[in-house]
TORKOL-4160 file (C-alpha; in steps of 0.2 Angstrom, whole numbers, padded with zeros to 4 digits, m for minus):
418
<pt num="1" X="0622" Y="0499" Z="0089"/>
<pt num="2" X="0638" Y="0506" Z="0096"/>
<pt num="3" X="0650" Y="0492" Z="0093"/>
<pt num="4" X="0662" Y="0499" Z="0107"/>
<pt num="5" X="0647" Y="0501" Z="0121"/>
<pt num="6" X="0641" Y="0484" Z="0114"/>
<pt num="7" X="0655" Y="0475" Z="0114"/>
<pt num="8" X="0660" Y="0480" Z="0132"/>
<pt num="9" X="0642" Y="0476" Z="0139"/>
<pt num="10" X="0643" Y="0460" Z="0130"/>
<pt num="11" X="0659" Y="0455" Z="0140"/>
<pt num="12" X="0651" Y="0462" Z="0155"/>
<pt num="13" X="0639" Y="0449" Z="0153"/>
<pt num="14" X="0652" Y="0436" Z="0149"/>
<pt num="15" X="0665" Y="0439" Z="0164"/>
<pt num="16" X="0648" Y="0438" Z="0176"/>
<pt num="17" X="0645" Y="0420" Z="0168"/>
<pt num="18" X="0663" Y="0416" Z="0168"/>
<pt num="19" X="0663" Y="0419" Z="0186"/>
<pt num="20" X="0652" Y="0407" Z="0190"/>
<pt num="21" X="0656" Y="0391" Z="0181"/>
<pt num="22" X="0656" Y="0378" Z="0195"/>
<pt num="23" X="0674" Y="0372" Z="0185"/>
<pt num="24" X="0680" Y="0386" Z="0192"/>
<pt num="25" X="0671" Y="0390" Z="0207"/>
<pt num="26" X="0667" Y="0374" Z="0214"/>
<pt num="27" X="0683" Y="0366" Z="0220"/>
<pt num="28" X="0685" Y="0378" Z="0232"/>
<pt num="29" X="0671" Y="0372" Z="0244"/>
<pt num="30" X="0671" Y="0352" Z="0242"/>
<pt num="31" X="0681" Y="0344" Z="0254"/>
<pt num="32" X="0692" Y="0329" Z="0253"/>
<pt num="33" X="0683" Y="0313" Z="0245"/>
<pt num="34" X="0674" Y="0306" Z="0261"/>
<pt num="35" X="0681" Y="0286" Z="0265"/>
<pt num="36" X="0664" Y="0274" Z="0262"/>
<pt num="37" X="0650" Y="0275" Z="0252"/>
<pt num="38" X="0649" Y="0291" Z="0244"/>
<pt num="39" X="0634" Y="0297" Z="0235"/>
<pt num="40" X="0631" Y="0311" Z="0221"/>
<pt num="41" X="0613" Y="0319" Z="0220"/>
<pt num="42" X="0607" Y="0336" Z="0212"/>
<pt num="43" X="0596" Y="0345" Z="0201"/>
<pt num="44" X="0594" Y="0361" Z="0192"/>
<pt num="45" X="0602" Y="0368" Z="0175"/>
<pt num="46" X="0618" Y="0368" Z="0181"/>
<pt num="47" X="0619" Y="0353" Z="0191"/>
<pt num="48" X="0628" Y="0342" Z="0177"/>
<pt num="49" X="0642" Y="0354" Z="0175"/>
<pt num="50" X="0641" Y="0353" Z="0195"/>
<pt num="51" X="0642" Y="0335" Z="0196"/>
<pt num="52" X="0655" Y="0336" Z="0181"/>
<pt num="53" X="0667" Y="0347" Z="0192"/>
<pt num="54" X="0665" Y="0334" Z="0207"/>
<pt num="55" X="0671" Y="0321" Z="0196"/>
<pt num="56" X="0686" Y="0330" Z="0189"/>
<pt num="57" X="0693" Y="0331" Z="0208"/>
<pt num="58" X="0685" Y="0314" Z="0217"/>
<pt num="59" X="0683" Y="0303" Z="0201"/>
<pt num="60" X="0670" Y="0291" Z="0196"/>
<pt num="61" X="0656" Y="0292" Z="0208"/>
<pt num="62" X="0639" Y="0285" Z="0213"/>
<pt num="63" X="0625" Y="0296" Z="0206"/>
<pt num="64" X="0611" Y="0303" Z="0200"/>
<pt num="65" X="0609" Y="0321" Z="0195"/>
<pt num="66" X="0595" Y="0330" Z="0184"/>
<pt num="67" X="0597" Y="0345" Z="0172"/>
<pt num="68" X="0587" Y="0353" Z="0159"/>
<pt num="69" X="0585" Y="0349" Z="0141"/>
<pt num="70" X="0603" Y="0353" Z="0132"/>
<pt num="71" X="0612" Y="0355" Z="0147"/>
<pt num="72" X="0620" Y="0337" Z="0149"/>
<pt num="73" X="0640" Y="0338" Z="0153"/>
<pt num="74" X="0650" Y="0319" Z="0152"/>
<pt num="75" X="0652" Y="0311" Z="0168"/>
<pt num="76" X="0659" Y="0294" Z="0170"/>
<pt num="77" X="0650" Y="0287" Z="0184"/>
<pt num="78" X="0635" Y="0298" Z="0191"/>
<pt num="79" X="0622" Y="0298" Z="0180"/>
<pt num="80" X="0615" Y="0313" Z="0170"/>
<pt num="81" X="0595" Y="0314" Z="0167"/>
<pt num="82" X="0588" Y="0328" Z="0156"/>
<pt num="83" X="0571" Y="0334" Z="0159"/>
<pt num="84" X="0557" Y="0346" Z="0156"/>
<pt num="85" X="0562" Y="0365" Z="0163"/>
<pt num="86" X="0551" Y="0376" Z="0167"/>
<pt num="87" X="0536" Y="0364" Z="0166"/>
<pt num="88" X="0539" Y="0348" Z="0172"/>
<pt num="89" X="0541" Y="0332" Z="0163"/>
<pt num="90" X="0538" Y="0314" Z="0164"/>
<pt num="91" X="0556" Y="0312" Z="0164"/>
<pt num="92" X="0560" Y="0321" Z="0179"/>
<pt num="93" X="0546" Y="0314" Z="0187"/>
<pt num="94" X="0555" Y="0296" Z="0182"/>
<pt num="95" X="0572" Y="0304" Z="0189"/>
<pt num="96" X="0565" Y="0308" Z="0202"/>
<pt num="97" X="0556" Y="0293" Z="0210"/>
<pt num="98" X="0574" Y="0286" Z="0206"/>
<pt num="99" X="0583" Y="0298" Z="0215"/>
<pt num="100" X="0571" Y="0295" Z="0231"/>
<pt num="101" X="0575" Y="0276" Z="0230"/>
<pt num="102" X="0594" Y="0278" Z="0230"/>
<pt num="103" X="0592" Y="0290" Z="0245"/>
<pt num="104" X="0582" Y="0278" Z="0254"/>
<pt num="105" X="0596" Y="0265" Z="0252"/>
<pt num="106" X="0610" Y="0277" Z="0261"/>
<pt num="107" X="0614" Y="0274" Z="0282"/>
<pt num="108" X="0622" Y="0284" Z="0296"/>
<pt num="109" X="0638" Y="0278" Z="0290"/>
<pt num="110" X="0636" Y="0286" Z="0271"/>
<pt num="111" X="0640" Y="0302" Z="0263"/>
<pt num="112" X="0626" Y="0311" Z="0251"/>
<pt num="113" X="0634" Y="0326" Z="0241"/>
<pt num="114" X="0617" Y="0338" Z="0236"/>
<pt num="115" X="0620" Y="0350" Z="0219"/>
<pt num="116" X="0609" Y="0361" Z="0218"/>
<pt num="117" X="0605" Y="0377" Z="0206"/>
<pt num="118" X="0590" Y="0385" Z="0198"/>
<pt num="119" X="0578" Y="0375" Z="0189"/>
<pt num="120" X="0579" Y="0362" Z="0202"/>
<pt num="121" X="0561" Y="0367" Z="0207"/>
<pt num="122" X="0553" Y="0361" Z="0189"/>
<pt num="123" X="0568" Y="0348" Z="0187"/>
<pt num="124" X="0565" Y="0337" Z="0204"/>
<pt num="125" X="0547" Y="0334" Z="0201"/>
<pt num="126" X="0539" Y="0322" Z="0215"/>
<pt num="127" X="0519" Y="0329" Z="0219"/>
<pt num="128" X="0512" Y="0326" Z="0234"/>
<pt num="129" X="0496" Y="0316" Z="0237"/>
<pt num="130" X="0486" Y="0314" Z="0224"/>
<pt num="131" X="0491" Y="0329" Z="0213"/>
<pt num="132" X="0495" Y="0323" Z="0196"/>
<pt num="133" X="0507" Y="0327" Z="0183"/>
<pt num="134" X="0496" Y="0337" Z="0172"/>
<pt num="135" X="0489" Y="0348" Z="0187"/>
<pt num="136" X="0508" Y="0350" Z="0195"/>
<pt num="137" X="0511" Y="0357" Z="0176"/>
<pt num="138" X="0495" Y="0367" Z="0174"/>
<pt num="139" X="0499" Y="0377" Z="0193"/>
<pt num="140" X="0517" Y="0379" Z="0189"/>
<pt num="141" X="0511" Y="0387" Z="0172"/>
<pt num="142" X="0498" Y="0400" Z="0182"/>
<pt num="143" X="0513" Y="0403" Z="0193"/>
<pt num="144" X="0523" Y="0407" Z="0179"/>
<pt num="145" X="0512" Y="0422" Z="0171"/>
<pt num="146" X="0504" Y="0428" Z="0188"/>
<pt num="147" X="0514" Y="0439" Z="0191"/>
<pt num="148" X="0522" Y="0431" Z="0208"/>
<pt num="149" X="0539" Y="0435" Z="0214"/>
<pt num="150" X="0549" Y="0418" Z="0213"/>
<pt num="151" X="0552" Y="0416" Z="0233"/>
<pt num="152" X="0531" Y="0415" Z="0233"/>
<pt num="153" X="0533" Y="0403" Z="0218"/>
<pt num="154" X="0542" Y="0392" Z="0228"/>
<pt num="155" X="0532" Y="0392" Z="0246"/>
<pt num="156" X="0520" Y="0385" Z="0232"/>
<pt num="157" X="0531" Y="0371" Z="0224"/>
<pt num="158" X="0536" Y="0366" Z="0241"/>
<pt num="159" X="0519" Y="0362" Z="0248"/>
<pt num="160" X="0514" Y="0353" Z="0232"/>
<pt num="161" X="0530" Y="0341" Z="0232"/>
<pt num="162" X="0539" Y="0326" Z="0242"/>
<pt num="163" X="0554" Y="0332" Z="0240"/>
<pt num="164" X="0556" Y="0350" Z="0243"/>
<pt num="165" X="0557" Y="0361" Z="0259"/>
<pt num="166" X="0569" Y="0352" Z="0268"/>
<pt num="167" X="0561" Y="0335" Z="0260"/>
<pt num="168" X="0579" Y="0329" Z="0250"/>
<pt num="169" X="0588" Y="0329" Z="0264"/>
<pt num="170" X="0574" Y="0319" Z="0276"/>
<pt num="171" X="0575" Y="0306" Z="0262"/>
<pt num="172" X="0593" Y="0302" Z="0264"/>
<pt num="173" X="0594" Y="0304" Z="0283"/>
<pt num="174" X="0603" Y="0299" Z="0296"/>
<pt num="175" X="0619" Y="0299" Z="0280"/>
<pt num="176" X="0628" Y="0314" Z="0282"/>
<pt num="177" X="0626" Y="0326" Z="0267"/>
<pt num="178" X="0633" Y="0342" Z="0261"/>
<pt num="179" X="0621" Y="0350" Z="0248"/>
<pt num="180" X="0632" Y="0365" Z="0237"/>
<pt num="181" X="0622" Y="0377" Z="0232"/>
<pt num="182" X="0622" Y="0389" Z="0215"/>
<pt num="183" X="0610" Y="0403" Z="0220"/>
<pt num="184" X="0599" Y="0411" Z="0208"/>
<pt num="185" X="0588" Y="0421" Z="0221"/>
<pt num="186" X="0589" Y="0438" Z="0228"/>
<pt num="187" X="0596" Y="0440" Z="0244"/>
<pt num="188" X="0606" Y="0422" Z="0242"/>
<pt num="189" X="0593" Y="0412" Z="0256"/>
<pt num="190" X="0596" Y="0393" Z="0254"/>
<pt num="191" X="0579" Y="0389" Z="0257"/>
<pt num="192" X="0574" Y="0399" Z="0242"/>
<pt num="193" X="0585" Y="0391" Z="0229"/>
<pt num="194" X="0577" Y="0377" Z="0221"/>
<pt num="195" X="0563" Y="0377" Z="0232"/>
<pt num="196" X="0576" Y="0371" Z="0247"/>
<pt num="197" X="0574" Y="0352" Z="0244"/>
<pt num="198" X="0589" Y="0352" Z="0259"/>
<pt num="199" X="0583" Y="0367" Z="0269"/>
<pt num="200" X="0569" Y="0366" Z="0281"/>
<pt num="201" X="0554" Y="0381" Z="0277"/>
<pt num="202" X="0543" Y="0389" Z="0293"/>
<pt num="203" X="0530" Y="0393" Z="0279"/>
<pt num="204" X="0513" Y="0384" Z="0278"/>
<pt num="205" X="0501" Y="0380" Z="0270"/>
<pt num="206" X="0487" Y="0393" Z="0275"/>
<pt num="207" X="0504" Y="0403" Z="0266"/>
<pt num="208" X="0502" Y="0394" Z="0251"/>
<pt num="209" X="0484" Y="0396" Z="0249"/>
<pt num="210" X="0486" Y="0417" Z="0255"/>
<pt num="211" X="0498" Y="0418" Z="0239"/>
<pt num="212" X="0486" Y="0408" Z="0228"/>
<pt num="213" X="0471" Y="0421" Z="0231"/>
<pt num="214" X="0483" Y="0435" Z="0230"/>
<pt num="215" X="0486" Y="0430" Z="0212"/>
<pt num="216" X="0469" Y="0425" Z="0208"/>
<pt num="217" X="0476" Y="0405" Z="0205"/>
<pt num="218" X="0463" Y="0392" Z="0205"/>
<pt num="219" X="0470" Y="0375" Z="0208"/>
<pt num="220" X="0462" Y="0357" Z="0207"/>
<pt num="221" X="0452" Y="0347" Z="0219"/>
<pt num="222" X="0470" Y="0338" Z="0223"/>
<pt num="223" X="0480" Y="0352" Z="0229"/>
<pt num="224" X="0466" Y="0358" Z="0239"/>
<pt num="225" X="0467" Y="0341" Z="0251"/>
<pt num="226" X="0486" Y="0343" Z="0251"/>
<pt num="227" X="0485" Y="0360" Z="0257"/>
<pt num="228" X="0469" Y="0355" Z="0269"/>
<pt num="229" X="0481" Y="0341" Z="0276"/>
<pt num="230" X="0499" Y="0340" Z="0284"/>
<pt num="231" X="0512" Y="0345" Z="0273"/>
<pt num="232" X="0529" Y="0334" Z="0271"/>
<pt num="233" X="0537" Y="0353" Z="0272"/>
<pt num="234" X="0551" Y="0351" Z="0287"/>
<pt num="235" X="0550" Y="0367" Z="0299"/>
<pt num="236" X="0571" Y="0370" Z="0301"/>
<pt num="237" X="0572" Y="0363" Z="0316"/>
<pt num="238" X="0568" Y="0348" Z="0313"/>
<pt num="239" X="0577" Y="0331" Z="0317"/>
<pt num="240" X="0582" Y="0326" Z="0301"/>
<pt num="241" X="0590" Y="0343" Z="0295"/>
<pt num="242" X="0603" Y="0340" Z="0309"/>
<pt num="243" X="0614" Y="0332" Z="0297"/>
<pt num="244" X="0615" Y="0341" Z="0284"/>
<pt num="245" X="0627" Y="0358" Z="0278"/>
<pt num="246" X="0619" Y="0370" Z="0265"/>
<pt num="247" X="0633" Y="0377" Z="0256"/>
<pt num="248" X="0631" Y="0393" Z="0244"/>
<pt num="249" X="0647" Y="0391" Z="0231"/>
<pt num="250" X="0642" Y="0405" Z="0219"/>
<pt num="251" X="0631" Y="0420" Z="0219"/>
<pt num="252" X="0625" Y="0434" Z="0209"/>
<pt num="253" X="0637" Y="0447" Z="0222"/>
<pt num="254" X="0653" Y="0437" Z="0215"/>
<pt num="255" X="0647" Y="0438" Z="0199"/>
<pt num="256" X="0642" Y="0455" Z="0198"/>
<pt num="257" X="0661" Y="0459" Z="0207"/>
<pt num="258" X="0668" Y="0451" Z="0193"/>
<pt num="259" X="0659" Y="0462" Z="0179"/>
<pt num="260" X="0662" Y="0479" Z="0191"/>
<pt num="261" X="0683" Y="0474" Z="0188"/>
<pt num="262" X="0683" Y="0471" Z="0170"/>
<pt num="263" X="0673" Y="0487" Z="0169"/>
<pt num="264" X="0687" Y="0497" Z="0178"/>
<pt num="265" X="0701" Y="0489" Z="0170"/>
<pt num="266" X="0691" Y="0495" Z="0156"/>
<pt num="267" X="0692" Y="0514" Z="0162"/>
<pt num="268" X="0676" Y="0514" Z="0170"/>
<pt num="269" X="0668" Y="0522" Z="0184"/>
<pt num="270" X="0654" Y="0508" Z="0191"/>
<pt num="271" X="0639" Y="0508" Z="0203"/>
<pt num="272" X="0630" Y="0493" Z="0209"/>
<pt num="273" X="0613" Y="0495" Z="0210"/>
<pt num="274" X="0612" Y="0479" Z="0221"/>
<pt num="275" X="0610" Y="0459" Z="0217"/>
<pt num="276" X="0593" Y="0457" Z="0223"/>
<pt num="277" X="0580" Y="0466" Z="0215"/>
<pt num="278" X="0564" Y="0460" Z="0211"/>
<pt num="279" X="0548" Y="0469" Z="0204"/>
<pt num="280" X="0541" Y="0470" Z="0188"/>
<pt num="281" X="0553" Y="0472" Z="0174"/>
<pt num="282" X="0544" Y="0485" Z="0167"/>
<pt num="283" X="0544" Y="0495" Z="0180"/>
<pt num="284" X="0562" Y="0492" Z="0185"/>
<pt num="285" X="0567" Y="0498" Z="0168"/>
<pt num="286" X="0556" Y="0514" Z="0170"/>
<pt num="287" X="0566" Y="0516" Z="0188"/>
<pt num="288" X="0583" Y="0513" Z="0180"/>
<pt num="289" X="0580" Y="0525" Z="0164"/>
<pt num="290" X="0577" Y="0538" Z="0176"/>
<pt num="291" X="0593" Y="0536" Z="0184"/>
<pt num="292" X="0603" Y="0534" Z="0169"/>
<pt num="293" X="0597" Y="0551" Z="0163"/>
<pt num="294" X="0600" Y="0558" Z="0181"/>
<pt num="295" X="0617" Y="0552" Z="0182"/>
<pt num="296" X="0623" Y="0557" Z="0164"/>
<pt num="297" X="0614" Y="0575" Z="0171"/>
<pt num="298" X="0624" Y="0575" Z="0185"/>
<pt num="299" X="0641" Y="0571" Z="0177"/>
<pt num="300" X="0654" Y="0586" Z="0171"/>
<pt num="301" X="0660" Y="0584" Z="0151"/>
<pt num="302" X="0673" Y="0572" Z="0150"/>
<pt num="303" X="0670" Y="0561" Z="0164"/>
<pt num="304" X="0673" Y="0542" Z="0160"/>
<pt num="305" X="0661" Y="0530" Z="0155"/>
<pt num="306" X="0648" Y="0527" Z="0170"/>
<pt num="307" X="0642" Y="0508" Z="0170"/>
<pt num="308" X="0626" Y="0505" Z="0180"/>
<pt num="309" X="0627" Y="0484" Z="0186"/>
<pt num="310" X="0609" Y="0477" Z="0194"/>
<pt num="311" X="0606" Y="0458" Z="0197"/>
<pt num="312" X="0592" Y="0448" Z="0205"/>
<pt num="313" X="0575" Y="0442" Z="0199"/>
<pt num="314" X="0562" Y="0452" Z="0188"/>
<pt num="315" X="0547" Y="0444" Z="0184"/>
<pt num="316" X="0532" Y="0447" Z="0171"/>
<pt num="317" X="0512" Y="0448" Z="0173"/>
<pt num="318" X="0507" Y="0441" Z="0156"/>
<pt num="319" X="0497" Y="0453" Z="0148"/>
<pt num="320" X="0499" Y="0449" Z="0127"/>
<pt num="321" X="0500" Y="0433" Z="0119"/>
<pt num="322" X="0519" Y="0437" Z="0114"/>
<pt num="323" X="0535" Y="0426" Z="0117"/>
<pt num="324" X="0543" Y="0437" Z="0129"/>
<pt num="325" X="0555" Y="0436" Z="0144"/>
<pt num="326" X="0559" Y="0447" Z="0160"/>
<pt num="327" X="0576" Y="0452" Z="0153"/>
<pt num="328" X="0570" Y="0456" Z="0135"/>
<pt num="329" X="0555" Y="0467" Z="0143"/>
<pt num="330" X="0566" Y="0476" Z="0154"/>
<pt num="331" X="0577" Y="0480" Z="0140"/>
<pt num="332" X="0562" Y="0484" Z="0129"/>
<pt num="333" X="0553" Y="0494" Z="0144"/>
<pt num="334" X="0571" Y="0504" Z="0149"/>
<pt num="335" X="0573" Y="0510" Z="0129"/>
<pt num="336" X="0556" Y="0515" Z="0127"/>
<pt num="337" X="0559" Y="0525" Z="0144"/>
<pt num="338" X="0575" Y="0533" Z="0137"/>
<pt num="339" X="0565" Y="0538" Z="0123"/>
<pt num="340" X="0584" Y="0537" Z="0112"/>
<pt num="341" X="0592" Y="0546" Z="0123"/>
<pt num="342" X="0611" Y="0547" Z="0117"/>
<pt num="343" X="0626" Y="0540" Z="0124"/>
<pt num="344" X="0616" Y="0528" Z="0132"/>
<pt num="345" X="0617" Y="0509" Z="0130"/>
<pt num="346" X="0612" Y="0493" Z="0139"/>
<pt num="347" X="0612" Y="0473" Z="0141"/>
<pt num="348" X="0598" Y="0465" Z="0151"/>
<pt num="349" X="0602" Y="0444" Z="0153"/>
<pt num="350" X="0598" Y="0428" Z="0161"/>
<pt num="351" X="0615" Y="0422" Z="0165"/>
<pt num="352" X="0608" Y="0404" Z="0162"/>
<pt num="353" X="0605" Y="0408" Z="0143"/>
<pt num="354" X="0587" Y="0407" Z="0146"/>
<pt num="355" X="0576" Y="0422" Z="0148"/>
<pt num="356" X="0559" Y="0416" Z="0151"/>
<pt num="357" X="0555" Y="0400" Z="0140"/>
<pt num="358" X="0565" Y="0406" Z="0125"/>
<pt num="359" X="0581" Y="0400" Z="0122"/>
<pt num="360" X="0589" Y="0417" Z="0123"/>
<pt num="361" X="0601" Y="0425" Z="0134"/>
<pt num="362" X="0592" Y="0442" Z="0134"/>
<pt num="363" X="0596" Y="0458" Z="0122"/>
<pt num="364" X="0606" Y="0473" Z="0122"/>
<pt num="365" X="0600" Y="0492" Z="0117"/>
<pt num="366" X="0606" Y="0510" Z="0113"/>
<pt num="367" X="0602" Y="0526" Z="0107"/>
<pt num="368" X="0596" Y="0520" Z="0092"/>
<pt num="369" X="0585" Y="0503" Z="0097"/>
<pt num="370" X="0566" Y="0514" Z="0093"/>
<pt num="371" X="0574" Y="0522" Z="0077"/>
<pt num="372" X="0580" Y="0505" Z="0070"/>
<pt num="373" X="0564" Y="0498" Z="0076"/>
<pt num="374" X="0553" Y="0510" Z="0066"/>
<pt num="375" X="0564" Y="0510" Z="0051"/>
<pt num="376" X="0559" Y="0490" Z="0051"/>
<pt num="377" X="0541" Y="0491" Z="0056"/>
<pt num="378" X="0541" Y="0488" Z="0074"/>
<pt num="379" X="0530" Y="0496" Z="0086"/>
<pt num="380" X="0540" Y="0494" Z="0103"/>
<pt num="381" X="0524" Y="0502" Z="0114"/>
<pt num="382" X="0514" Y="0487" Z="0105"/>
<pt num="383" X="0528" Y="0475" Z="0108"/>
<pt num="384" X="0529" Y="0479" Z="0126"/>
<pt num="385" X="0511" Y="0478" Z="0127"/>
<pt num="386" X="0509" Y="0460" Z="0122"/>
<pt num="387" X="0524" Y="0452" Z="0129"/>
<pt num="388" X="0535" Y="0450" Z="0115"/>
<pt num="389" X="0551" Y="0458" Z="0118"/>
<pt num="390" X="0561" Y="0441" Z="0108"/>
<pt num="391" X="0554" Y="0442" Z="0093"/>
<pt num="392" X="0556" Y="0462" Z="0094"/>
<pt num="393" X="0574" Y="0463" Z="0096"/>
<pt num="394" X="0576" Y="0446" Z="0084"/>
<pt num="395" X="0571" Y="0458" Z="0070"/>
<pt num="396" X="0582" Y="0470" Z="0078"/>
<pt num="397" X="0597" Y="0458" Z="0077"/>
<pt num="398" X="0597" Y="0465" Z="0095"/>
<pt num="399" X="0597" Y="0448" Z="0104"/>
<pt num="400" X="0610" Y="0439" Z="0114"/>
<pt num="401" X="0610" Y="0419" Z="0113"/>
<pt num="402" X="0624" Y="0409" Z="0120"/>
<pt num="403" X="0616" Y="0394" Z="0123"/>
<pt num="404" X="0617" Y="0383" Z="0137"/>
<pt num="405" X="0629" Y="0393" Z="0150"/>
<pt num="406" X="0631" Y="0377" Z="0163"/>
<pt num="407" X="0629" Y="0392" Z="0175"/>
<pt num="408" X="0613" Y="0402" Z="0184"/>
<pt num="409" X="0617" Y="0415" Z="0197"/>
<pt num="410" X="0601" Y="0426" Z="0192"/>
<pt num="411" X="0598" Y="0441" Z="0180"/>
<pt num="412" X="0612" Y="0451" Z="0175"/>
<pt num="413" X="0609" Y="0471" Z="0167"/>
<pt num="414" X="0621" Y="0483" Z="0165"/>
<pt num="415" X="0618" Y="0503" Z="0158"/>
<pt num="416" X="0633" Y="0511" Z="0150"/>
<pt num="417" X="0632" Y="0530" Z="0153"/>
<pt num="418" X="0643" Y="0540" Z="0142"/>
């Protein structure tokens, strides 16, 4: 690997999650501490370090907050719960239930601060009816390897739950609440991130059950009488939404911004593809390994490096029984595409350190990646075709871990074109 192109790709990356660390891009949008009871609720993976940066500017307040597994910041009075992500847990089903019964203790008079981020969906885990944990688990796994684009995910979740679509907020009404919001969804719509548990959804459930037969999902006897009955889902119009301000704080646009200005400091030249795009990672790659060779075509000798900047939400339609992860295929897809073609390097990660369920950021690639693969006994086509792009570019050396970011505002990839 190119330790000049890697390095810079790799601070690309890091600038992107920088950006977004609600310790720095939080204070901006809370107000003054509100007089009277003030009440702290959230969820998602970076909703500690949410509450975390409320604390350092109001103090000790009443809370509860849920994150994922690892992702526990210190807090001196709201309380931090880690759960199961992306499958829920007991524990946030506990968590939960608790959350519900501080709301419900809140009047007119009160003040309900909402964190939200990705991973809220899996993390505030309340099913409706009679669906069961286990079968709330075993159709959020089917959702994870359809092949669904996350904003169909969540019509899902929402329908299936007490809590989401609008659901948060009517638990804590009349209390005013302001709910600030990290987004990890293309196109930045509050009703999308996290499943909107403080957003009200026009979607219903003959929606939910088109998307299951699109994707071929069978779901138990349970989620059939939710869906046959009337959903808890709040249409946004409705009464108890009339309190509440939805707050975007952070986004995958400031982000990427942020990465475009190091790159030109750097010397440079940058185009953003866009923070929203969705699609099969593969087949993104295959797009974006086309115009990588295009635009190297098209430039004359001597231009300056050319950095290609993309965000939003890939998924992957599980076909192999590797370990595997929309960022690591992409990357795996785009080299396989570029077929080592020089002068050409890339980084493909999840800015919340977690591609798929692997605790890894993502990878990085170059002219080299097939090469270096061969020389160790890799096959990158059979890699691809089972969906184990992590353990291909762990022999590589080729992956990028950070650990828990405390941050999530989507995919981040960037092309170096030299």
């Amino acid at each position: 690997m190119d330790s000049v192109a890697d390095d810079l790709l790799r601070r690309l990356f890091q600038k992107a999650v920088e950006v977004a660390d609600p310790m720095k891009s939080l204070a901006a949008f809370l107000p003054e501490k509100p007089a009277g009871r003030v009440v702290v609720v959230g969820a998602g993976k970076a909703s500690a370090r949410m509450a975390e940066a409320v604390e350092a500017l109001w103090g000790p307040c009443e809370g509860l907050v849920i994150t994922r597994y690892g992702y526990a910041r210190p807090c001196k009075g709201i309380e931090i719960v880690e759960a199961a992500h992306p499958i829920p847990d007991e524990i946030g089903l506990s968590a939960t239930e608790r959350m519900l019964d501080l709301l419900a203790g809140v009047g007119e008079g009160d003040f309900v601060l909402a964190l939200i981020s990705g991973g809220a969906s899996a993390l505030l885990t309340a099913p409706a009816g009679t669906i069961t944990l286990g079968e709330k688990q075993e159709v959020n796994q089917k959702l994870l390897v359809s092949g669904a684009a996350i904003g169909q995910m969540n019509v899902v979740r929402k329908h299936l739950s007490r809590v989401k679509g609008g659901q948060l907020a009517a638990a804590a009404y009349p209390a005013k609440m302001l709910a600030l919001l990290m987004s990890d969804v293309p196109g930045d719509n509050p009703a999308e991130i996290g499943s909107g548990p403080t957003v009200g959804d026009a979607s219903t459930p003959e929606d939910v059950k088109a998307i299951l037969d699109r994707w071929k999902i069978e779901v138990p006897a349970s989620v059939s009488q939710v869906l046959a009955g009337q959903s808890g889902v709040l249409p946004p119009g409705d009464e108890r939404l009339s309190r509440v301000t939805n707050t975007i704080f952070a986004a995958p646009s400031q982000s990427l911004e942020a990465a475009k200005e190091l790159a030109e400091a750097e010397g440079c030249e940058v185009e953003i593809l866009g923070d929203a795009l969705e699609g099969e990672a593969r087949d993104v790659a295959h797009e974006h390994a086309e115009l990588a060779l295009r635009r190297q075509r098209e430039r004359p000798a001597g231009s300056p490096p050319l950095i290609l900047l993309s965000g939003g939400e890939l998924t992957v339609t599980r076909r192999g029984d590797g370990i595997g992860g929309p960022n690591a295929e992409y990357a795996l897809a785009l080299a396989l595409a570029l077929k080592g073609a020089a002068g050409i390097h890339a980084i493909a990660c999840d800015t919340d350190g977690v591609d798929g369920a692997a605790e890894v950021a993502g990878a990085v690639i170059g002219p080299e990646s097939l090469e270096r693969a061969n020389t160790s006994g890799l096959l990158a086509e059979r890699a691809l075709a089972d969906n184990d792009a992590h353990r291909f570019f762990e022999v590589l050396g080729d992956q990028v871990v950070t650990g828990p970011t405390l941050t999530n505002v989507n995919d981040f990839r960037a092309i170096r074109i030299d």
